[in-house]
C-alpha positions in Angstrom: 0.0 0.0 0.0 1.1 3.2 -0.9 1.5 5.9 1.7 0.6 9.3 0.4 0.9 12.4 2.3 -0.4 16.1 0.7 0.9 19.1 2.7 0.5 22.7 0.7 3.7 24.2 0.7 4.1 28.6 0.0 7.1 29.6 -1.3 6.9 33.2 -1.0 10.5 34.5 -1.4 10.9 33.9 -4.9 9.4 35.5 -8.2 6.7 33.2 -9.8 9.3 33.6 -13.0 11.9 32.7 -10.7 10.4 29.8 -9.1 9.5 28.3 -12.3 12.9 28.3 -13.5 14.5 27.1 -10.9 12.2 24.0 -11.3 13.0 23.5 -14.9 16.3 23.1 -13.8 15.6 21.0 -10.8 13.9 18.5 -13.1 16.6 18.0 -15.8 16.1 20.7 -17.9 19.0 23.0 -18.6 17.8 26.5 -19.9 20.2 28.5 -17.8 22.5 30.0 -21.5 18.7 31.1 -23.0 17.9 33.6 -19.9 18.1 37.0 -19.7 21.0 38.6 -17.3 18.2 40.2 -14.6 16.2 36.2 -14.7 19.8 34.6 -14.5 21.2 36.7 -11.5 17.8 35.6 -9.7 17.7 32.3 -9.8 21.4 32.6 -9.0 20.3 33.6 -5.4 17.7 31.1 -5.7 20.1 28.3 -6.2 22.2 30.0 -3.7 19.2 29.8 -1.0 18.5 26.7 -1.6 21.9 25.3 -2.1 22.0 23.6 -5.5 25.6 23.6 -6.1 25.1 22.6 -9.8 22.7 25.6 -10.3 25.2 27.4 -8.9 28.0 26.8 -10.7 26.3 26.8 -13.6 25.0 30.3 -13.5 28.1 31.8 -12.3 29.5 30.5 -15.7 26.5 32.5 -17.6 26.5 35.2 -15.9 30.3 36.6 -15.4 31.0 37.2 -19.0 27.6 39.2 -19.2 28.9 41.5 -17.1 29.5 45.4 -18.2 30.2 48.8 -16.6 26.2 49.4 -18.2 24.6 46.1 -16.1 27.4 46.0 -12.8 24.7 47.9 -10.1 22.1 45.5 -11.4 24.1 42.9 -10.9 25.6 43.8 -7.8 22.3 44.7 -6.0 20.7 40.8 -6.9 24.5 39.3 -5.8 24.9 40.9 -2.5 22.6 37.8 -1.3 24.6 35.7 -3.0 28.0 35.3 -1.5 29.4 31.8 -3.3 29.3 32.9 -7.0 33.2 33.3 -6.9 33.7 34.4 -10.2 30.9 36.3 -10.6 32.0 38.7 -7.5 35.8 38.8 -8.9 33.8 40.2 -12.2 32.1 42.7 -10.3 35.1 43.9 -8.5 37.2 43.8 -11.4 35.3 46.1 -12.8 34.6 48.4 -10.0 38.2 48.4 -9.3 39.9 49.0 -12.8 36.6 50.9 -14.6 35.9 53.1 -11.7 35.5 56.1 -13.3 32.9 55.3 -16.1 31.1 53.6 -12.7 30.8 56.9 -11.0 29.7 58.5 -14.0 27.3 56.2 -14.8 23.7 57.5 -15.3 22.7 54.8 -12.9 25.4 54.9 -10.5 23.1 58.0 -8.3 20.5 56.0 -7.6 22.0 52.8 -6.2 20.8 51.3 -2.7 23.0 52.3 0.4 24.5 48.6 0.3 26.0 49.1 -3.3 27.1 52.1 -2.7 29.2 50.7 0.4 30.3 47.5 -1.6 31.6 50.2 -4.0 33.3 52.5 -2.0 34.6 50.0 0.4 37.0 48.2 -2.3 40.8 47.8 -1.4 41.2 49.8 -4.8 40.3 51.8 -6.8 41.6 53.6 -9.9 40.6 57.2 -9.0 41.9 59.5 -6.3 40.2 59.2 -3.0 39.0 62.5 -3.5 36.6 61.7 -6.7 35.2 58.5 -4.3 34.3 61.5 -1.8 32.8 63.5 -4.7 30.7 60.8 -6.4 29.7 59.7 -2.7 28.5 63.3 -2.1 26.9 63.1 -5.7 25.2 59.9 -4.5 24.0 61.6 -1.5 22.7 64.8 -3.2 20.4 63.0 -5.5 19.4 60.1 -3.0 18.5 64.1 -0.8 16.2 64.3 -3.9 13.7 61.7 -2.5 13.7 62.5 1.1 10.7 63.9 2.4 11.5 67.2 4.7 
């Protein structure tokens, strides 16, 4: 006889989009080189959560070579929950560290989150003087001012 139990389980802490690709993947279905950089770095924290090391691994190989001076905050803001994606974070840094001034004058670079910013900021290098980090922090902080209710 055949013991079946039924128990309804909510996962609510990932994107229906999300969820649905991480399943493909979970049953045999490898569609991780066919999604989009934004799909691919969430399911990266997905498999990170959840701690499928193939997943894992896999993504980190789609993802680094995606990654541009244009897509880095996006990119950074999805990884910061994802801490074992070893070459995807060397990518990152590489390119805060070495590109860091077309990364401070980046149309996007005013409106990352407080955590980016820090991850920025907080590299062992950088390849501008301290004094432009200090200016493009006080630019950050000027237009983040923009949104603050007084």
């Amino acid at each position: 006889s055949k013991m079946r139990h039924e128990k309804e389980m909510s996962i609510t802490d990932l994107e229906p989009d999300t969820f649905k690709n991480f399943l493909v993947f979970l049953y045999g279905h490898d569609n991780t080189s066919s999604l989009q950089l934004e799909a691919a770095v969430s399911l990266l924290c997905a498999a990170e959560k959840y701690d499928v090391e193939d997943l894992k691994s896999r993504l980190d190989d789609v993802i680094t070579p995606q990654v541009t001076v244009d897509n880095v905050f996006v990119v950074l803001q999805n990884a910061l929950v994802c801490e074992n994606a070893p070459k995807l974070w060397e990518t990152v840094n590489e390119i805060i560290q070495y590109r860091t001034e077309q990364v401070f004058s980046h149309t996007e670079f005013p409106k990352v989150s407080p955590e980016v910013l820090l991850h920025i900021v907080q590299q062992e290098s950088l390849s501008v003087p301290e004094i432009d980090v200090w200016r493009a922090a006080l630019n950050w902080a000027t237009h983040q001012g923009k949104y603050c209710i007084s």
